[in-house]
ZAMARGU-4260 file (C-alpha; in steps of 0.2 Angstrom, whole numbers, plus 5000, padded with zeros to 4 digits):
<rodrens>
0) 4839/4656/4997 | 4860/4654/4995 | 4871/4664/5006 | 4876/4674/4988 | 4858/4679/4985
5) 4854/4685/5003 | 4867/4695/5004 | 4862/4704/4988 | 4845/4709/4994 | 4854/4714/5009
10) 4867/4726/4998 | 4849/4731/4990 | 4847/4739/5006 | 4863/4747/5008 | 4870/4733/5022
15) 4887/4726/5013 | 4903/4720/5014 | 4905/4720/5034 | 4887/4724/5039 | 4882/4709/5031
20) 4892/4701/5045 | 4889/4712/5059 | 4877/4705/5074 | 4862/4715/5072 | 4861/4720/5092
25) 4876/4732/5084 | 4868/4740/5069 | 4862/4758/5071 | 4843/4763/5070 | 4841/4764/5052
30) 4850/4749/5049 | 4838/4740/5060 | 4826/4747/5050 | 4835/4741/5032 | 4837/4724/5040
35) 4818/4720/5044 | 4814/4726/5026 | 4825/4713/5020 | 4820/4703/5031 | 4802/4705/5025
40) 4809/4703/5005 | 4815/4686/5007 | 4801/4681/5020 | 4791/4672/5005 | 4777/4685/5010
45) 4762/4689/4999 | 4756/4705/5009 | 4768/4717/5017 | 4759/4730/5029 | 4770/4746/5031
50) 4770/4759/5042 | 4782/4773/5037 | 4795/4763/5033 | 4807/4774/5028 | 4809/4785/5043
55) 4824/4782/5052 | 4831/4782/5033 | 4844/4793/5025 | 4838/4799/5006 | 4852/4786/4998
60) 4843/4770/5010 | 4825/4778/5004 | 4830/4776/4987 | 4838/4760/4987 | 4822/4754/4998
65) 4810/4759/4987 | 4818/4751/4969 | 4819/4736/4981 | 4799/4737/4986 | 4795/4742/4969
70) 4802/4725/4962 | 4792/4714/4977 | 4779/4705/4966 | 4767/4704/4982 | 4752/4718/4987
75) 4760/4733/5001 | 4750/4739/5009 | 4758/4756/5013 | 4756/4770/5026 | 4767/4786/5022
80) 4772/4804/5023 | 4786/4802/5010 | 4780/4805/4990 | 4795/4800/4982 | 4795/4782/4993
85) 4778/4783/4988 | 4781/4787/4969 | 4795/4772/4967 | 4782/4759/4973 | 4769/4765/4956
90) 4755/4761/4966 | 4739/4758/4957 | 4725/4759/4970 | 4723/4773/4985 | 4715/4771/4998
95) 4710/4788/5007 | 4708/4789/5026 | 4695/4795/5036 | 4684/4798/5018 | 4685/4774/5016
100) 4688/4779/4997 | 4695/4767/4988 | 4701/4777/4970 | 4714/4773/4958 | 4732/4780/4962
105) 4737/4797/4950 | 4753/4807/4951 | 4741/4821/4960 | 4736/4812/4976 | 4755/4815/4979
110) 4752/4830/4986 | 4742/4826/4998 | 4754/4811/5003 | 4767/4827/5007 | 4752/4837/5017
115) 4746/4824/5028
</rodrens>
């Protein structure tokens, strides 16, 4: 991947124009966090495993993360308490925890995305 492209999947996560530069020892918390996620884009990855990903994120870099996620022709594999991160991805499969169900993804189970 060319210089160009890489630094337009890093603007895909809101790190442009001088962030693209900056050493990453510098970047704040949440532009840690948008910088592995790019990281894991580009990785040539099939499966991503995620753990809240957005939470050090403001709502503009949750946005922008989950049009970039949503896009990833791999599986994710996803753990989170955010339904809109959650609703940008169109998940088709749920799996719900502590039941081992494994059920086909409607707009209902949402709601219990924002209760657990």
């Amino acid at each position: 991947m060319g210089d160009q492209e890489l630094r337009g999947v890093m603007g895909m996560f809101g790190l442009s124009g001088d962030k693209a530069f900056q050493d990453a020892a510098t970047l704040s918390g949440g532009e840690k966090t948008k910088l592995a996620l790019a990281q894991l884009v580009v990785g040539g990855h099939n499966l991503l495993l995620l753990d809240e990903p957005t939470n050090n994120l403001d709502p503009m870099s949750r946005t922008a993360v989950g049009e970039a996620f949503s896009q990833w022709p791999g599986t994710i594999i996803l753990v989170s308490h955010d339904p809109e991160f959650v609703r940008a991805l169109q998940p088709d499969r749920v799996l719900m925890m502590p039941e081992g169900q494994l059920d086909h993804f409607d707009e209902s189970m949402l709601e219990l995305v924002e209760l657990a």
